[in-house]
C-alpha positions in Angstrom: 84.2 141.2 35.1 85.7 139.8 31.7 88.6 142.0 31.5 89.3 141.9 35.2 89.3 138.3 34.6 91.8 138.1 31.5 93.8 140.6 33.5 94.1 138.5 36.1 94.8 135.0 33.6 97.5 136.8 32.2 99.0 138.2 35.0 99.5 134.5 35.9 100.8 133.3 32.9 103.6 135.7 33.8 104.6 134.5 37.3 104.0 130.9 36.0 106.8 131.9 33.5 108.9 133.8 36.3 108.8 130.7 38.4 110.0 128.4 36.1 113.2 130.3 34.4 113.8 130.6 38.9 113.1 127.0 39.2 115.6 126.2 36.1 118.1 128.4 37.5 117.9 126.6 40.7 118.2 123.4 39.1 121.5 124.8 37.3 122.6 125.9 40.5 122.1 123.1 42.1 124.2 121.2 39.5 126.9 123.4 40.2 127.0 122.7 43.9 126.8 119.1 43.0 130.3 119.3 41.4 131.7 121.4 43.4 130.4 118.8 46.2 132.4 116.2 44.0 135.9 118.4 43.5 136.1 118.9 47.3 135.7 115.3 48.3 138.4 114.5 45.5 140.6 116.8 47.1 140.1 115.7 50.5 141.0 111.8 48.9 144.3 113.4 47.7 145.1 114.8 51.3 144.6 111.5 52.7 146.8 110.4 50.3 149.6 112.4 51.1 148.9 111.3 54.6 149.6 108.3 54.2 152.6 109.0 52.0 153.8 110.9 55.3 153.0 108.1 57.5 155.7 105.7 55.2 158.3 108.4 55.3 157.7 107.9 58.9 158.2 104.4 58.6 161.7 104.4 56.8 163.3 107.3 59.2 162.8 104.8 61.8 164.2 102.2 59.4 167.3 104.7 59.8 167.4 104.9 63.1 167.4 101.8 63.8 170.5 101.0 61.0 172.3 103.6 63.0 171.6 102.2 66.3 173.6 99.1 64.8 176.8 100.9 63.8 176.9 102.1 67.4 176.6 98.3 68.4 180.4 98.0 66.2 181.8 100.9 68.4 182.4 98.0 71.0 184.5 96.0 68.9 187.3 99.1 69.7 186.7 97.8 73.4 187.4 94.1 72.0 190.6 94.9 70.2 191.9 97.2 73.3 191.0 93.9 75.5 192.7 92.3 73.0 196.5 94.2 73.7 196.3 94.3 76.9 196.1 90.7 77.1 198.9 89.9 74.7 200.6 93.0 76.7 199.8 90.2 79.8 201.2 87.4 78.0 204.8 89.6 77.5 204.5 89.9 82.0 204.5 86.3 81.9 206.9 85.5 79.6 209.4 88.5 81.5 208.4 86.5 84.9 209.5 82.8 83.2 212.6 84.4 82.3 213.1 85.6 85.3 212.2 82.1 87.3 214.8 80.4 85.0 218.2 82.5 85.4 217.3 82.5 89.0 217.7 78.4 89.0 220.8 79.4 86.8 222.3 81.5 89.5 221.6 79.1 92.0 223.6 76.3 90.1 226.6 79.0 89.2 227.1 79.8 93.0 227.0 75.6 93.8 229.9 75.6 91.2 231.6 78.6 92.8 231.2 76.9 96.3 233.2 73.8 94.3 235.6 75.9 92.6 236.8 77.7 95.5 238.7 74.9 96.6 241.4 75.2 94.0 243.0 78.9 94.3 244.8 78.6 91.2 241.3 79.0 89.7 240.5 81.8 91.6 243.3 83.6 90.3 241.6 83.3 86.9 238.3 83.4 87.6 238.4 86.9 89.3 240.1 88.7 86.6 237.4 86.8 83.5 234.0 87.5 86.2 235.5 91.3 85.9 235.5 91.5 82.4 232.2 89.7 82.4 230.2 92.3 84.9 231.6 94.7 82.9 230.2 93.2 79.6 226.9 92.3 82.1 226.3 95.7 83.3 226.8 97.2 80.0 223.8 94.9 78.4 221.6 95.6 82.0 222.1 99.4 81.5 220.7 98.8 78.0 218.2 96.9 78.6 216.8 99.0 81.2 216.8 102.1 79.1 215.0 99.6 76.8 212.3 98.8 79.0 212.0 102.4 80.3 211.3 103.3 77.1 208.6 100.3 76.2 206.9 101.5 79.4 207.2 105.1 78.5 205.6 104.2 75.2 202.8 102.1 76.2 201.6 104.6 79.1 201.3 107.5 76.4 199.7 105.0 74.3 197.0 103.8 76.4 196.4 108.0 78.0 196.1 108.9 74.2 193.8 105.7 73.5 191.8 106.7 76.5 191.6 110.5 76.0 190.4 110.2 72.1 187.8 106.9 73.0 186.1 109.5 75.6 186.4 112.2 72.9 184.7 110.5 70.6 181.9 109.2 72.8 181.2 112.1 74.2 181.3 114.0 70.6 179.0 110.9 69.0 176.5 111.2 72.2 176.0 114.7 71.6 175.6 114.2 67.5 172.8 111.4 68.2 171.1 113.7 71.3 170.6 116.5 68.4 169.7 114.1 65.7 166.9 112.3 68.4 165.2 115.5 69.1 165.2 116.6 65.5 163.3 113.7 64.9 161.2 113.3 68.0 159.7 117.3 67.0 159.5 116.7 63.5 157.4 113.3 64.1 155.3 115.0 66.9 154.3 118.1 64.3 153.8 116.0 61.9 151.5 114.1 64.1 149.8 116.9 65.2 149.2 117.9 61.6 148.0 114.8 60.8 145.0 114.8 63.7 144.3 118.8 62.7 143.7 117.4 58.7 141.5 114.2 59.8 139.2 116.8 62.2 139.3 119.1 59.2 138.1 116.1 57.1 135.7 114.9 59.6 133.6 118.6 59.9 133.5 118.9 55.8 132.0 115.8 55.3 129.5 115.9 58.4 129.2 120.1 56.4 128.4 118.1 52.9 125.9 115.6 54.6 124.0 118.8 56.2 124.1 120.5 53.1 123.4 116.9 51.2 120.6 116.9 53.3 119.2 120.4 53.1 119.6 120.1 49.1 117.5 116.9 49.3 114.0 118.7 51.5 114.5 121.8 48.7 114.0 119.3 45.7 111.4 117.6 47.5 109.6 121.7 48.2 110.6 122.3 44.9 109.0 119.2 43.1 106.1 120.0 45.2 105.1 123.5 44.2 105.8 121.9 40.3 103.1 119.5 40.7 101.2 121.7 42.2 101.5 124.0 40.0 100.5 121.9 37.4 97.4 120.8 38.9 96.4 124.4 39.3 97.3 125.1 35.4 95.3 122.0 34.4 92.2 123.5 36.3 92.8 126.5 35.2 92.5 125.5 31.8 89.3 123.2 32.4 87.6 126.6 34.4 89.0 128.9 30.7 86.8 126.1 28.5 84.0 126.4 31.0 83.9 130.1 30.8 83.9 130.2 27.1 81.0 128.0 26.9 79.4 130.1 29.7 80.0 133.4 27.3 78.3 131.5 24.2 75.2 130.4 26.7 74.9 133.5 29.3 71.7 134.2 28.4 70.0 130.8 28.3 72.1 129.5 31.4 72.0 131.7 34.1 72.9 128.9 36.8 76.1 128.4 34.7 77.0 132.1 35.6 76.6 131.9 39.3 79.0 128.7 38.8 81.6 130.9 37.5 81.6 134.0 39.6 82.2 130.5 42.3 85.4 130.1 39.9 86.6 133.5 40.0 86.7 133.6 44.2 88.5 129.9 43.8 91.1 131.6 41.2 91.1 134.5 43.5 92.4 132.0 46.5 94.9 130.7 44.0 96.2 134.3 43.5 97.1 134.2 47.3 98.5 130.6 46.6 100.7 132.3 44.0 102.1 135.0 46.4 102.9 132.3 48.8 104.9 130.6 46.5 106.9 133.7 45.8 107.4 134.4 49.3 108.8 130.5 49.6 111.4 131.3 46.5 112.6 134.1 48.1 113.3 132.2 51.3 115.4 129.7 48.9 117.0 132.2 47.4 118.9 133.5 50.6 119.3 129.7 51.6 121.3 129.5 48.7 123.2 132.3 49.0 124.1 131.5 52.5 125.5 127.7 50.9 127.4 129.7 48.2 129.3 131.6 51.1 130.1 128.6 53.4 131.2 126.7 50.0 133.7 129.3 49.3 135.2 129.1 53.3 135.5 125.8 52.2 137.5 126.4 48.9 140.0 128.9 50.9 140.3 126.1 53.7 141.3 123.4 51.1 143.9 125.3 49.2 145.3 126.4 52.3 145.6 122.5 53.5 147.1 122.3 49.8 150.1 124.9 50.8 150.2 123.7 53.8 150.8 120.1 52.5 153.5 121.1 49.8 155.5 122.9 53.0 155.9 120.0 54.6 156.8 117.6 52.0 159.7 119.7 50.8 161.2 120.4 53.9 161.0 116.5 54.7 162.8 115.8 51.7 165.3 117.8 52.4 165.9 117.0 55.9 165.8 112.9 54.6 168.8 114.1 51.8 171.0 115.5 54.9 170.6 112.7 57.4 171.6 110.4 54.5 174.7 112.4 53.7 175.5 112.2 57.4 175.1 108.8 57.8 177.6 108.3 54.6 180.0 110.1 56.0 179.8 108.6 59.9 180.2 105.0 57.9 183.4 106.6 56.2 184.9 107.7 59.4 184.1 104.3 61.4 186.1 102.2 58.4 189.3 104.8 58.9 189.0 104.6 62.5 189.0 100.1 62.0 192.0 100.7 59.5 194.2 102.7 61.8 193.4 100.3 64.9 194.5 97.0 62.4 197.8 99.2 61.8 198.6 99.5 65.6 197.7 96.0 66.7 200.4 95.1 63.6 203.0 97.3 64.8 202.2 96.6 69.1 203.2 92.5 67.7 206.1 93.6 66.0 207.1 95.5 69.2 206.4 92.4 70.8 208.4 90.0 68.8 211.6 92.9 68.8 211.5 92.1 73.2 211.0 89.0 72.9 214.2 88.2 71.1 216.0 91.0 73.3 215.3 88.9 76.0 216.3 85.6 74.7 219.4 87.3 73.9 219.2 88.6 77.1 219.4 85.6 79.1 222.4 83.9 77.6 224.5 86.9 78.8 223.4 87.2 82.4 225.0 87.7 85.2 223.7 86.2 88.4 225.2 88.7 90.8 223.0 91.6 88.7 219.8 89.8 89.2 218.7 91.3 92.6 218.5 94.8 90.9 216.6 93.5 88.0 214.5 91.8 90.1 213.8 95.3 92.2 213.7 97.4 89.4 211.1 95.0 87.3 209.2 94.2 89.9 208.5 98.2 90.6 207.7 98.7 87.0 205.2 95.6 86.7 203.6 97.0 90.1 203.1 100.2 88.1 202.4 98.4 84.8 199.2 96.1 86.7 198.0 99.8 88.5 197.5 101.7 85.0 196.1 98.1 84.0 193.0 97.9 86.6 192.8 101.8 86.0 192.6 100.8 82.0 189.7 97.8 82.9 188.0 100.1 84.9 187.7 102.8 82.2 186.7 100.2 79.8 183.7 98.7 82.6 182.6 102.4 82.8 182.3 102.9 79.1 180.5 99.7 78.4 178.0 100.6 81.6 177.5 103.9 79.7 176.7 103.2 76.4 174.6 100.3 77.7 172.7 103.2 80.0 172.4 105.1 76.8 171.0 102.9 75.0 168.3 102.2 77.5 167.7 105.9 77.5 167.3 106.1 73.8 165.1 102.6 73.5 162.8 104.8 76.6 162.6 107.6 74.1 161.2 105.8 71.2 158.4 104.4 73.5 154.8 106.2 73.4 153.0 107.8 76.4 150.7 104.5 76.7 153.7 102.3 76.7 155.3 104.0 79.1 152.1 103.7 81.4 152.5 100.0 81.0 155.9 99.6 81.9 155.2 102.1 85.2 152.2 99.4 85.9 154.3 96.2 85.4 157.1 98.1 87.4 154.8 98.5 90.3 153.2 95.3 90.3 
């Protein structure tokens, strides 16, 4: 019974020992997982950091957009400045129609002095041959004149096609560049969207995965600390049964009673054996727990890194994209200041133009016949009829232009709208 009895005691001692170099190693282990716990939810603050870096790009490419909404807004001073010489165009009509009103009253008074003069036929005689002379000189300067005027009209109508060919050009050109631009951005802002709910789900299930695992930690300490304290217990009686049974083996022969007490304390240590290979059947059951946490920890190393390229992806390809829309814009600004340069330049040289008929026609009317005014009258009044047609065709262009770019606007202020706002606007609509 004695050596069964040390076998067993040292048996013992050897799990006891077994159990705690596993309990230290699970304590170590559990460290680890701690930090590891800690290196993930640093990472995760440094996605949502770039997140939010994301979000402010965001921000200042609608900052962008909205700066190049405005230099569209400056395309309609063209429209202004084209109003502009067709009304001074106007003003030379009226001055042309003045002129006309006044050698009319001048004819009218040189036939009452013919009807007066035609009494002396003396001065007949010298009239006719000087009034030859004079048509002569007359039809001379209308012939001139006409080719004159042919040619202003000429001019202007070529003019105002040309204007009118290269302002629909280059609306139809800049509707098309902004089109592209808009959907560029629209995609790019809904993908990045999308990203940016995938990462805050991804977020969400590793923290609610660290809270289970937080949690699961926690109830293994607590089984852990446990089986130490029990353990302890155990070891403090068995050491108070060891001191008994010594004294037992000094008094075995005077203390019989004593002896039935400890073959009681060998069927109690006996239980405690079975206590033991419980415990060992509750370590091993930790053991695979663990392992099982090592594996999902490592699914969520591979997810993070792959957030990480992910992340670096999509910042470089935004940076680039934000260099070439501001090289674009740079160079849209250049061509809109050529574009205001070249229009000053005409509107300079239409005045000139201007001033060079105007004094032709002061010119004009001091050497005017009144017997050539009836064709002049015909022949200007056709070319005004034409003149006020290409006119209304003009306004009409320029009220169809206006109604477009005020449509695209509209369209482009829709697109910037989100789903929800939309919903509101169909509801207000409605009601």
């Amino acid at each position: 019974m004695k050596k069964g009895t040390k076998k067993n005691s040292a048996k013992k001692k050897e799990e006891k020992k077994v159990l705690l170099k596993e309990l230290k190693k699970l304590k170590e282990d559990l460290t680890a997982e701690n930090k590891i716990a800690d290196e993930i939810k640093e990472k995760i603050k440094n996605i949502d950091a770039t997140v939010l870096k994301l979000e402010e790009k965001k921000k200042e490419i609608e900052l962008e957009e909205n700066k190049s909404h405005k230099i569209l807004s400056s395309r309609k001073v063209e429209n202004v400045i084209n109003k502009f010489v067709l009304k001074c165009y106007e003003a030379f009509l009226e001055n042309l129609a003045k002129n006309e009103i006044e050698l009319h009253g001048y004819i009218q008074n040189s036939e009452e002095d013919k009807k007066k003069q035609q009494e002396n036929k003396d001065y007949e005689k010298l009239t006719t041959v000087t009034s030859i002379q004079h048509l002569n000189k007359l039809n001379s300067i209308v012939l001139s004149q006409n080719e004159m005027i042919a040619e202003i009209n000429r001019r202007f109508t070529s003019s105002l096609k040309k204007a009118k060919e290269n302002c629909s050009r280059k609306i139809n050109i800049e509707r098309e560049k902004l089109d592209k631009k808009r959907q560029k951005v629209i995609f790019k802002l809904q993908s990045e969207k999308n990203e940016a709910i995938k990462y805050c789900r991804y977020n969400e299930k590793i923290l609610n995965m660290q809270s289970y695992f937080k949690l699961i930690l926690d109830d293994q300490l607590g089984i852990i600390q446990k089986l130490e304290n029990e353990k302890l217990n155990k070891r403090k009686i068995f050491l108070s049964k060891k001191k008994h049974l010594e004294e037992l083996k000094k008094d075995i022969v005077t203390h019989t009673k004593k002896f039935e007490q400890l073959d009681k304390d060998v069927t109690i240590l006996e239980k405690n054996i079975v206590d033991y290979e419980k415990l060992k059947t509750d370590l091993k059951r930790i053991k695979e727990k663990r392992k099982k946490q090592q594996k999902i920890l490592t699914e969520l190393k591979l997810e993070a890194d792959i957030k990480k390229m992910l992340l670096a992806k999509i910042s470089k390809e935004y940076e680039g994209a934000y260099a070439r829309s501001r090289m674009k814009l740079y160079d849209y600004l250049q061509r809109v200041l050529l574009e205001n340069y070249f229009l000053e330049t005409k509107i300079k040289l239409k005045s000139e133009a201007l001033e060079i008929s105007n004094l032709e026609l002061s010119k004009w009317k001091e050497s005017v016949d009144p017997e050539q005014n009836e064709i002049l009258n015909r022949t200007l009044g056709e070319k005004f009829h034409k003149f006020e047609k290409l006119r209304k065709d003009v306004d009409a262009l320029i009220d169809t232009n206006e109604k477009n770019k005020e449509n695209y606007e509209a369209i482009m202020h829709l697109n910037y709208f989100s789903n929800e706002d939309l919903d509101v606007l169909k509801r207000e609509s409605v009601f």
